[in-house]
N, CA, C and O atoms as CSV, one atom per row, in Angstrom:
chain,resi,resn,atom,element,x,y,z
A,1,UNK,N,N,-25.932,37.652,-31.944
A,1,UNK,CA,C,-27.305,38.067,-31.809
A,1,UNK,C,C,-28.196,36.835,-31.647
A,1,UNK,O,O,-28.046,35.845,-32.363
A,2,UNK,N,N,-29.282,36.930,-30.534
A,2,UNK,CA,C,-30.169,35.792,-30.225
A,2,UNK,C,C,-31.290,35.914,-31.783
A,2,UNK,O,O,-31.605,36.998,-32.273
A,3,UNK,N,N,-31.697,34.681,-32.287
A,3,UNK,CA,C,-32.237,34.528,-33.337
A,3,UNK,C,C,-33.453,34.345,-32.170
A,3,UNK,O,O,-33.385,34.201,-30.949
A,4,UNK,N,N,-34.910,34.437,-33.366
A,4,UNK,CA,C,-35.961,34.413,-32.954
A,4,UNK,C,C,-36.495,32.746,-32.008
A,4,UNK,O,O,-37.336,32.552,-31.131
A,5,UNK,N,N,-35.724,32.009,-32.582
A,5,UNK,CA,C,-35.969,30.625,-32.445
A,5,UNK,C,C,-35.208,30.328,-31.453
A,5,UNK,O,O,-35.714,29.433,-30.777
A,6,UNK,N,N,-34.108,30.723,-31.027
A,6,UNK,CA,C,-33.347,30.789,-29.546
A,6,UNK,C,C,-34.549,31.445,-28.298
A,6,UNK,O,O,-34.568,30.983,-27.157
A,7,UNK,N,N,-35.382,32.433,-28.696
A,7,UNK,CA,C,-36.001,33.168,-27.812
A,7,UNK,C,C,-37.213,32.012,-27.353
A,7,UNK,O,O,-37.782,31.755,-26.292
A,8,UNK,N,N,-37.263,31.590,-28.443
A,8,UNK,CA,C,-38.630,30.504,-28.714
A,8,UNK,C,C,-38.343,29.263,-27.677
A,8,UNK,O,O,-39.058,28.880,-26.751
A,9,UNK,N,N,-36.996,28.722,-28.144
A,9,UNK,CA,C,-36.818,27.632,-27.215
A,9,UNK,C,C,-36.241,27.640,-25.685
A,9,UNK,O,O,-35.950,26.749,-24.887
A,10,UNK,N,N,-36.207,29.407,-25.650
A,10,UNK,CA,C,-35.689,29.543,-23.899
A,10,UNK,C,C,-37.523,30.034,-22.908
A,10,UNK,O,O,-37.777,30.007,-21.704
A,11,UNK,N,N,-38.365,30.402,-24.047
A,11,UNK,CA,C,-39.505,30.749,-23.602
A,11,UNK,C,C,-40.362,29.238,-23.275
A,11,UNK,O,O,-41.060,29.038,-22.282
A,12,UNK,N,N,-40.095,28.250,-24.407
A,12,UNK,CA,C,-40.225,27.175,-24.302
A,12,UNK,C,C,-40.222,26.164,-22.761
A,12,UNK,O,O,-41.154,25.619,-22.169
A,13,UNK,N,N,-38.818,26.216,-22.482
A,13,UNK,CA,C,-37.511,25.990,-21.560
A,13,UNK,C,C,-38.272,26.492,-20.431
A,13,UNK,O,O,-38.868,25.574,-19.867
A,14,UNK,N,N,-38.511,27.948,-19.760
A,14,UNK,CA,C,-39.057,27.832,-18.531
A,14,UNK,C,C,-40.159,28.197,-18.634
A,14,UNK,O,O,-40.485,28.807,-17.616
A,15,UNK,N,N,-41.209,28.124,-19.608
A,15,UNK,CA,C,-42.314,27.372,-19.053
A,15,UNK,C,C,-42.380,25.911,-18.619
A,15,UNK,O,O,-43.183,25.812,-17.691
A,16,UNK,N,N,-41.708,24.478,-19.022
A,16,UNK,CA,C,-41.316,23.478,-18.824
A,16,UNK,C,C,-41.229,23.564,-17.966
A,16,UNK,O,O,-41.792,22.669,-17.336
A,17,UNK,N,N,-40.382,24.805,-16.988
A,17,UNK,CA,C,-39.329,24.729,-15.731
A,17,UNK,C,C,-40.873,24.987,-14.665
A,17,UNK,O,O,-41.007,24.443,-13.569
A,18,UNK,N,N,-41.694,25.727,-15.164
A,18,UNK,CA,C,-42.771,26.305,-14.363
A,18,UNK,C,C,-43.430,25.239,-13.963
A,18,UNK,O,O,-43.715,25.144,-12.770
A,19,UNK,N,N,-43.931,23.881,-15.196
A,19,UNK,CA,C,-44.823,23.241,-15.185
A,19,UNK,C,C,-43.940,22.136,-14.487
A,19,UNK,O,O,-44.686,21.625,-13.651
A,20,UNK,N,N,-42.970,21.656,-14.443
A,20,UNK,CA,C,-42.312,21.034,-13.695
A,20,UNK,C,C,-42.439,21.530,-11.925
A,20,UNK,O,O,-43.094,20.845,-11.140
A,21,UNK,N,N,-41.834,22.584,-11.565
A,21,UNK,CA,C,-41.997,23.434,-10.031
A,21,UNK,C,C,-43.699,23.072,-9.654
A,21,UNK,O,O,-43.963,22.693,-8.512
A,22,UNK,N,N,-44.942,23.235,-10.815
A,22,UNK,CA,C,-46.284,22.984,-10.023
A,22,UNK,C,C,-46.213,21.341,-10.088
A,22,UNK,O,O,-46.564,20.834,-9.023
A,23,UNK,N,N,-45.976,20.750,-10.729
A,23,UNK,CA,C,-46.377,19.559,-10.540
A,23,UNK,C,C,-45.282,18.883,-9.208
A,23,UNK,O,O,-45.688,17.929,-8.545
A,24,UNK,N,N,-44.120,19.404,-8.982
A,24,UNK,CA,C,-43.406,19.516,-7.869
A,24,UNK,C,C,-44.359,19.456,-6.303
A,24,UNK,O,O,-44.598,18.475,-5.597
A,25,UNK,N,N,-44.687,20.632,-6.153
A,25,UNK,CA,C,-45.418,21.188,-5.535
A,25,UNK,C,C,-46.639,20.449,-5.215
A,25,UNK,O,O,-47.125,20.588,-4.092
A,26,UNK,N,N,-47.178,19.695,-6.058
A,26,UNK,CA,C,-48.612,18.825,-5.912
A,26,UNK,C,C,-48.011,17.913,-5.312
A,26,UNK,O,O,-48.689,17.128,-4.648
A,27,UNK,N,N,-46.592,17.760,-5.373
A,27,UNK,CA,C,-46.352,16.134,-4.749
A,27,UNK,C,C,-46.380,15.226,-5.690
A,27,UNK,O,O,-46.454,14.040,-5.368
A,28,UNK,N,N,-46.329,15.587,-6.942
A,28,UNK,CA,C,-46.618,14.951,-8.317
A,28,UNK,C,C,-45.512,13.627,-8.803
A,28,UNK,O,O,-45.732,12.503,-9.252
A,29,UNK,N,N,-43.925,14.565,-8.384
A,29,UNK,CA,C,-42.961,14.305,-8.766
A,29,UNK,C,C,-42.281,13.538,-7.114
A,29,UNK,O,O,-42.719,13.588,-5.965
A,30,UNK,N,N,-41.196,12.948,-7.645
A,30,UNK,CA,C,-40.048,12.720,-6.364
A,30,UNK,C,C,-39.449,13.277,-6.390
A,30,UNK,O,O,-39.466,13.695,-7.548
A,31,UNK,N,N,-38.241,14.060,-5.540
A,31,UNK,CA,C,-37.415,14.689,-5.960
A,31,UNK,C,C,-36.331,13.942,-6.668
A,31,UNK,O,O,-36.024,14.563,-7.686
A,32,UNK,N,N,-35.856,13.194,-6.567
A,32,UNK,CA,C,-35.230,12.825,-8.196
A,32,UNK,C,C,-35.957,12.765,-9.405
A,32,UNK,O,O,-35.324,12.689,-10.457
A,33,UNK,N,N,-37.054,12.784,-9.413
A,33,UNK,CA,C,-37.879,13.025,-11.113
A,33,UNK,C,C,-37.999,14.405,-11.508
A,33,UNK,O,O,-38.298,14.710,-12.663
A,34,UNK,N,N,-37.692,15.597,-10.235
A,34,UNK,CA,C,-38.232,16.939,-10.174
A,34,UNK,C,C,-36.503,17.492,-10.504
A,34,UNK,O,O,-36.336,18.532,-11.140
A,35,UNK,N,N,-35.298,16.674,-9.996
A,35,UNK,CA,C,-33.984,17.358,-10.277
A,35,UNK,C,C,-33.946,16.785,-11.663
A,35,UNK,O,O,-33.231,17.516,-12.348
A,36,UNK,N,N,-34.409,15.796,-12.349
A,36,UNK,CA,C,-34.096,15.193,-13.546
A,36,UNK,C,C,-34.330,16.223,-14.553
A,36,UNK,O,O,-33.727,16.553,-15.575
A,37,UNK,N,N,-35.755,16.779,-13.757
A,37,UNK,CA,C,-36.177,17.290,-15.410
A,37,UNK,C,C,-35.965,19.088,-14.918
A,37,UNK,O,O,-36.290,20.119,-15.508
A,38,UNK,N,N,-35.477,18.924,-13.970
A,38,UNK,CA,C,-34.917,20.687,-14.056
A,38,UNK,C,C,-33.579,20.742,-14.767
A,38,UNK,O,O,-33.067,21.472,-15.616
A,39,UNK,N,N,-33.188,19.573,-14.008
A,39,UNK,CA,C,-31.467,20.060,-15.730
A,39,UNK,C,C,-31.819,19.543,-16.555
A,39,UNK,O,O,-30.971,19.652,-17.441
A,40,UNK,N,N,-32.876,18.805,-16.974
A,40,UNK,CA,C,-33.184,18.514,-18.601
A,40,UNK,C,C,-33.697,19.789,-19.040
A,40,UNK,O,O,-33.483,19.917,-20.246
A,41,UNK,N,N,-34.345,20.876,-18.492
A,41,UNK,CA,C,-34.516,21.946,-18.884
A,41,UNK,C,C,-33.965,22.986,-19.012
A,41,UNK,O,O,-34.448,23.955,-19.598
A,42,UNK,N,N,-32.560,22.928,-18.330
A,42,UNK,CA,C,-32.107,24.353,-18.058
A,42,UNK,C,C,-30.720,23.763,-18.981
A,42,UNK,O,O,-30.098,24.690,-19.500
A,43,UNK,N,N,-30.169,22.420,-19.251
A,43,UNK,CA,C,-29.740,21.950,-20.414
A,43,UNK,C,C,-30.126,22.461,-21.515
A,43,UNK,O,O,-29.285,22.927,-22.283
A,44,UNK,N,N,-31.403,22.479,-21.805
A,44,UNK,CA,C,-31.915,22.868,-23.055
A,44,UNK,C,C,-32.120,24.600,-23.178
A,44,UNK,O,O,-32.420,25.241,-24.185
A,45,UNK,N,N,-31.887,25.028,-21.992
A,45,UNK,CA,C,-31.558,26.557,-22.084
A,45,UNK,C,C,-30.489,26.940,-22.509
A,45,UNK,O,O,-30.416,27.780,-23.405
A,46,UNK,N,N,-29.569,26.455,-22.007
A,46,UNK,CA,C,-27.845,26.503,-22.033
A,46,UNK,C,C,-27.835,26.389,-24.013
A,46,UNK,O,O,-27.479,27.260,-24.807
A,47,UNK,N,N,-28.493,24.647,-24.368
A,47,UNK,CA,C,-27.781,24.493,-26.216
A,47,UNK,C,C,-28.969,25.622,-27.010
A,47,UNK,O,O,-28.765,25.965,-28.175
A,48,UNK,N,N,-30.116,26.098,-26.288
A,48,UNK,CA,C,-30.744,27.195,-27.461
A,48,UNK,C,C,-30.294,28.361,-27.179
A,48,UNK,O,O,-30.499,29.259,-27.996
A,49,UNK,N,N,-29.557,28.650,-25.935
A,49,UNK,CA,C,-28.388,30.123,-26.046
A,49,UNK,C,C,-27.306,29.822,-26.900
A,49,UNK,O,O,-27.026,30.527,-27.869
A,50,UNK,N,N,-26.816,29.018,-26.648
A,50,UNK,CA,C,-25.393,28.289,-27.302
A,50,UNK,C,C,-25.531,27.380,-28.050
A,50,UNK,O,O,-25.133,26.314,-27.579
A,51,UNK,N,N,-26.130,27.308,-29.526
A,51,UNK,CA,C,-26.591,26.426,-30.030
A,51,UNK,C,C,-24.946,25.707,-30.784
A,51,UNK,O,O,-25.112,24.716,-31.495
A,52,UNK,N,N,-23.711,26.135,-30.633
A,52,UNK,CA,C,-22.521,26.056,-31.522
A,52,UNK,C,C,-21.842,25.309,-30.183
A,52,UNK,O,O,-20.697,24.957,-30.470
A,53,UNK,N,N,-22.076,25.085,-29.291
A,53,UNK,CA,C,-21.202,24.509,-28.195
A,53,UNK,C,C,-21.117,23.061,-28.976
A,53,UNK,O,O,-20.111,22.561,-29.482
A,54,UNK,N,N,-22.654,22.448,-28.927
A,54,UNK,CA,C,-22.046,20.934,-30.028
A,54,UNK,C,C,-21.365,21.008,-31.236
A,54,UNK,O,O,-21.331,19.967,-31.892
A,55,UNK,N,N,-21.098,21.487,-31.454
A,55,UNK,CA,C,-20.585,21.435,-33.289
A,55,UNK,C,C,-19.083,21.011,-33.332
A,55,UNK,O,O,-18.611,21.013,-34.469
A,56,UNK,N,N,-18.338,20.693,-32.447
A,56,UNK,CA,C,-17.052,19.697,-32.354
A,56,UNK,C,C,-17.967,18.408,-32.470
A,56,UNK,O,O,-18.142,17.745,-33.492
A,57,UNK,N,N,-18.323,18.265,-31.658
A,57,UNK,CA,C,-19.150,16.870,-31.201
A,57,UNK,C,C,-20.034,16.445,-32.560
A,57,UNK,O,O,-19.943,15.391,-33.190
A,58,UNK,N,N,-20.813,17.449,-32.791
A,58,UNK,CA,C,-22.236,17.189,-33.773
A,58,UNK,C,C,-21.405,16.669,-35.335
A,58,UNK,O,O,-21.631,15.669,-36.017
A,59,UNK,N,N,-20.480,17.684,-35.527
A,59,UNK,CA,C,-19.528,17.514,-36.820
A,59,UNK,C,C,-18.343,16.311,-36.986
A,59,UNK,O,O,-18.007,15.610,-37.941
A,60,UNK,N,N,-17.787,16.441,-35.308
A,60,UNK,CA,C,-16.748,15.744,-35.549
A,60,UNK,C,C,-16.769,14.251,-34.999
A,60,UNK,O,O,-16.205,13.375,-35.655
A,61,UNK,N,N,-17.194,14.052,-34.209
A,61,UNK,CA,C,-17.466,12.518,-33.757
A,61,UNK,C,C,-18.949,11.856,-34.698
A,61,UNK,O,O,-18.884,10.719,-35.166
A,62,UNK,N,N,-20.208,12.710,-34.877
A,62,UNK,CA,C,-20.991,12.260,-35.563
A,62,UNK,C,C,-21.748,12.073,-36.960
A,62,UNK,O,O,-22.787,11.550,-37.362
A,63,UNK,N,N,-20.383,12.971,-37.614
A,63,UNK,CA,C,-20.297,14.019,-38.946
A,63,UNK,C,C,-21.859,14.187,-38.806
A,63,UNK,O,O,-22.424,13.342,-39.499
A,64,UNK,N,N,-22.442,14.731,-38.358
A,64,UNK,CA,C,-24.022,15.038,-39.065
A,64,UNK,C,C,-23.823,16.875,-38.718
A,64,UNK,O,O,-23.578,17.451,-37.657
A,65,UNK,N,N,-24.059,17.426,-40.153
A,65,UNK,CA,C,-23.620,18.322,-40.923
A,65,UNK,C,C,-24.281,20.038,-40.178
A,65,UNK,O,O,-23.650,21.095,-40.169
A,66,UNK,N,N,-25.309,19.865,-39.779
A,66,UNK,CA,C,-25.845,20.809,-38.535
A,66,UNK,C,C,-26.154,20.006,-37.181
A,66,UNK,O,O,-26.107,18.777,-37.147
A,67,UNK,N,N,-26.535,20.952,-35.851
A,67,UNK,CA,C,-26.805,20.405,-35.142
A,67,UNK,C,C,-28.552,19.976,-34.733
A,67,UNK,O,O,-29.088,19.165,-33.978
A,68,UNK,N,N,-29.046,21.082,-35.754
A,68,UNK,CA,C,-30.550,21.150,-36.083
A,68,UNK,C,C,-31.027,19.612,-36.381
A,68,UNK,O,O,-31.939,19.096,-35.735
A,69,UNK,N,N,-30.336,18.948,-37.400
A,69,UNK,CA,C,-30.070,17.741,-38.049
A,69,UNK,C,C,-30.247,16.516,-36.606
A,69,UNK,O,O,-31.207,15.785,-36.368
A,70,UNK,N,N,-28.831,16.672,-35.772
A,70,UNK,CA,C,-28.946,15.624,-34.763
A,70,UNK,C,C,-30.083,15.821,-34.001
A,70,UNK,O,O,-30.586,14.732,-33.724
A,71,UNK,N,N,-30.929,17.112,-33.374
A,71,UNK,CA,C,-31.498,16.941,-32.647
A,71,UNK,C,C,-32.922,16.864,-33.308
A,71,UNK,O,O,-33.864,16.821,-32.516
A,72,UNK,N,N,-33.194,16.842,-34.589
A,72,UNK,CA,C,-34.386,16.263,-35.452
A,72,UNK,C,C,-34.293,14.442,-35.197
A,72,UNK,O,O,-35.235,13.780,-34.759
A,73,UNK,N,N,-33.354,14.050,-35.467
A,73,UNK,CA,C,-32.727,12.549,-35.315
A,73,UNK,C,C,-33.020,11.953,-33.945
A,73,UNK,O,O,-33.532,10.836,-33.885
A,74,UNK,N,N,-32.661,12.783,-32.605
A,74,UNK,CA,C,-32.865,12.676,-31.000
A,74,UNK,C,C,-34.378,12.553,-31.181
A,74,UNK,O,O,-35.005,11.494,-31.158
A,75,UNK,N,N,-34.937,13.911,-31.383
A,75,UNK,CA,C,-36.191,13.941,-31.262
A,75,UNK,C,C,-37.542,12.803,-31.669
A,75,UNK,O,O,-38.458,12.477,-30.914
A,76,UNK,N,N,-37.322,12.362,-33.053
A,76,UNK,CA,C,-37.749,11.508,-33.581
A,76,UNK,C,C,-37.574,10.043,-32.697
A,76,UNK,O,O,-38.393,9.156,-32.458
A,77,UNK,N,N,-35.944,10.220,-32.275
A,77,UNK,CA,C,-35.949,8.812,-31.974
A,77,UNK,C,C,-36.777,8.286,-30.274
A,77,UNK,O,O,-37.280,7.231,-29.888
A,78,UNK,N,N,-36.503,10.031,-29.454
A,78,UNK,CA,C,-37.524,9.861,-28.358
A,78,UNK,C,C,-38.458,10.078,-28.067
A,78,UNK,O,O,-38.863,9.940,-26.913
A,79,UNK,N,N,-39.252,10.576,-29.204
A,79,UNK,CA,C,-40.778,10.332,-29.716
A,79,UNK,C,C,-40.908,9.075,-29.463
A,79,UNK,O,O,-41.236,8.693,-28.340
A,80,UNK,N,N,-40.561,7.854,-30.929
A,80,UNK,CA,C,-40.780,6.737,-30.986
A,80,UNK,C,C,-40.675,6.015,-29.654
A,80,UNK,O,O,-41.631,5.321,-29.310
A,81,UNK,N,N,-39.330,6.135,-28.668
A,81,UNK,CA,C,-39.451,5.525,-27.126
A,81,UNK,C,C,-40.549,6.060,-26.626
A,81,UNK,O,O,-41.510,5.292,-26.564
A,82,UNK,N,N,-40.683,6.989,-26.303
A,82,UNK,CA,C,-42.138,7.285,-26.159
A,82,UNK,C,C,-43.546,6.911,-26.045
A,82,UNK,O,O,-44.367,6.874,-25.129
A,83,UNK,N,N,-43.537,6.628,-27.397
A,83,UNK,CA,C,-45.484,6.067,-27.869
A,83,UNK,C,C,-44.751,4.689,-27.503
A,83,UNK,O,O,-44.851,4.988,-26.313
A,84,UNK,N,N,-44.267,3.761,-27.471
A,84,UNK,CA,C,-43.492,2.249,-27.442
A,84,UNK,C,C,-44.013,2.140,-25.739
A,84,UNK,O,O,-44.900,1.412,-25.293
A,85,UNK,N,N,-43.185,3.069,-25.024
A,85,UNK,CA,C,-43.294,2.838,-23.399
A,85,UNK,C,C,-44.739,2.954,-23.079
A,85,UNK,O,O,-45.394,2.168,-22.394
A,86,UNK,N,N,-45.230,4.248,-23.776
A,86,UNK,CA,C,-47.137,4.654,-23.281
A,86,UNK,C,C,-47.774,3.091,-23.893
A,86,UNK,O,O,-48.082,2.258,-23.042
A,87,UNK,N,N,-47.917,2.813,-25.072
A,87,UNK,CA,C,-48.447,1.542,-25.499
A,87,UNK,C,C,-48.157,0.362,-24.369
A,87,UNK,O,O,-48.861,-0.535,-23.904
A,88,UNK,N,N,-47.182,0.664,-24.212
A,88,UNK,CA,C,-47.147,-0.859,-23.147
A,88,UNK,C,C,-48.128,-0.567,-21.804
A,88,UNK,O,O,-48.951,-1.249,-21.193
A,89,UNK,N,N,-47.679,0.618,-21.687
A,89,UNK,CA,C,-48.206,0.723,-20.342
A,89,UNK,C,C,-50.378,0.689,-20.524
A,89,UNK,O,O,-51.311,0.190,-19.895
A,90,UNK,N,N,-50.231,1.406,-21.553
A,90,UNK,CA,C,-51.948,1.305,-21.867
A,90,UNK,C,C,-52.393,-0.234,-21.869
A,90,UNK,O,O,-53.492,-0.518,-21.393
A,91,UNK,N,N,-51.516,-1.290,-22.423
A,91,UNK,CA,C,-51.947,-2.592,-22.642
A,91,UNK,C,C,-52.058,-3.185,-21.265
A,91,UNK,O,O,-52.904,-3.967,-20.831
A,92,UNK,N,N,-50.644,-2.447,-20.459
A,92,UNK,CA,C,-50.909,-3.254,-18.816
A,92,UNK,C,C,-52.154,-3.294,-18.018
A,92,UNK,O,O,-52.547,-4.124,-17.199
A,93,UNK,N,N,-52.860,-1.814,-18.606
A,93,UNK,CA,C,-54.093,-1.112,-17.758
A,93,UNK,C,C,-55.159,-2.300,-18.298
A,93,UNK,O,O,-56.083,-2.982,-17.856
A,94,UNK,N,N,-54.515,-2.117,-19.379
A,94,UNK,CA,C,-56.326,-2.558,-20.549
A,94,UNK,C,C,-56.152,-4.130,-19.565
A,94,UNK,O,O,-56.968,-4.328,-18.665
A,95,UNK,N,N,-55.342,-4.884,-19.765
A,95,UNK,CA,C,-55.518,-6.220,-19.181
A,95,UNK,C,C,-55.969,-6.355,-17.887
A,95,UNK,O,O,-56.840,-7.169,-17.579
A,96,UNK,N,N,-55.309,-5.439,-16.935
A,96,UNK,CA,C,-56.184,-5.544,-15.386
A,96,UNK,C,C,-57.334,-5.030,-15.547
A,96,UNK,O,O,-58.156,-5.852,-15.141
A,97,UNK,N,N,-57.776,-4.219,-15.878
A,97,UNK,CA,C,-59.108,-3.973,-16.119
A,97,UNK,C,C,-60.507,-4.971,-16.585
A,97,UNK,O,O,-61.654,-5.114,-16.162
A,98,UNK,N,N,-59.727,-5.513,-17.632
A,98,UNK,CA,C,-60.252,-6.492,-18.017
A,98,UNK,C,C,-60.808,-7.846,-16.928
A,98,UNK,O,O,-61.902,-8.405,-16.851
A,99,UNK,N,N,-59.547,-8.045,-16.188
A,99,UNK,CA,C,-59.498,-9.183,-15.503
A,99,UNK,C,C,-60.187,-8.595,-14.195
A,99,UNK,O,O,-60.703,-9.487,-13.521
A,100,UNK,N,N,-60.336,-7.198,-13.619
A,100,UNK,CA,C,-61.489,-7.115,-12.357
A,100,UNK,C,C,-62.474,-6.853,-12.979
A,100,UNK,O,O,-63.308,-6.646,-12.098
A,101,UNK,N,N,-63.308,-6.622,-14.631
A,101,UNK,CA,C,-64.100,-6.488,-14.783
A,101,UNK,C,C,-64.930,-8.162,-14.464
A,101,UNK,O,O,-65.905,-8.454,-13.772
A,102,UNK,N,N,-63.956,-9.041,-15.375
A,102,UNK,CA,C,-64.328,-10.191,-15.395
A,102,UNK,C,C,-64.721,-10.898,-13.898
A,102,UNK,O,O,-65.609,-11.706,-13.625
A,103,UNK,N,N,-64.004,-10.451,-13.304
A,103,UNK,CA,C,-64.190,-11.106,-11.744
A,103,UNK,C,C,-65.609,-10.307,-10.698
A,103,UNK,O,O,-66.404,-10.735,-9.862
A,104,UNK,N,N,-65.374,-9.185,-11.230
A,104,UNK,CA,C,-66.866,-8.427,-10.684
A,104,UNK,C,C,-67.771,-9.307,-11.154
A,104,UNK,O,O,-68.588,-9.704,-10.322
A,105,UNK,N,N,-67.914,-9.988,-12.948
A,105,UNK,CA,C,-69.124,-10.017,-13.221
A,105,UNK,C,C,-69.034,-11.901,-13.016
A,105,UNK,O,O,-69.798,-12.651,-13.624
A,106,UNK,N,N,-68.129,-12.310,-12.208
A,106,UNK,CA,C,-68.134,-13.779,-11.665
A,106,UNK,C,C,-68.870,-13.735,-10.536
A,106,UNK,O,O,-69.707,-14.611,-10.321
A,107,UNK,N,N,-68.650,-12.674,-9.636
A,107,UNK,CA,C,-69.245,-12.475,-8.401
A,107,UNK,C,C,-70.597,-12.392,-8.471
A,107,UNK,O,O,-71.347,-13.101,-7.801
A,108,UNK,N,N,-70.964,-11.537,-9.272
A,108,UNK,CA,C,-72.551,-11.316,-9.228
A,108,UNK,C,C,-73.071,-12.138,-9.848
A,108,UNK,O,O,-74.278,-11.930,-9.968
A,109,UNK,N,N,-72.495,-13.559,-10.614
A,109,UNK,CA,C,-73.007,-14.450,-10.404
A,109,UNK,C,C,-73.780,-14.973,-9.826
A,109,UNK,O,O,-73.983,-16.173,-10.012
């Protein structure tokens, strides 16, 4: 029987798939960024139907005791890559910015 939280993370899953197809569509994506994240989504359809397919893997190569467990652990850890990559990239902006502000206000010198 599908638990409520399976329903949650397949309702989840293709809306992702939706918001992925419009931003497709805008020209947003490449198509390798647009195939990336359609099987990153339909992946994540497949383990919240089948949440027991890892549990050789989750138990036996990583002993971690549910699979709820590893993907709290994933999650967390690609959060943190995450804010790490956006921070850099905000600092790249902040510095050019900086440096054509500075040069605008050399000009009007």
């Amino acid at each position: 029987m599908i638990a409520g939280i399976q329903i949650a993370g397949v309702l989840f899953a293709i809306f992702m798939l939706y918001l992925t197809f419009l931003h497709q569509k805008r020209k947003e994506f490449t198509v390798k960024e647009y195939l990336f994240w359609v099987g990153l989504w339909l992946v994540f359809v497949l383990l919240a139907l089948f949440p027991t397919a890892l549990d050789p893997f989750v138990k036996g190569v990583l002993n971690v005791k549910r699979p709820i467990d590893l993907f709290m652990i994933l999650g967390f850890m690609l959060i943190m890559g995450m804010i790490f990559h956006i921070y850099t990239i905000m600092r790249r902006v902040q510095k050019r910015s900086e440096e054509i502000v500075r040069k605008m206000a050399m000009r009007k010198r």
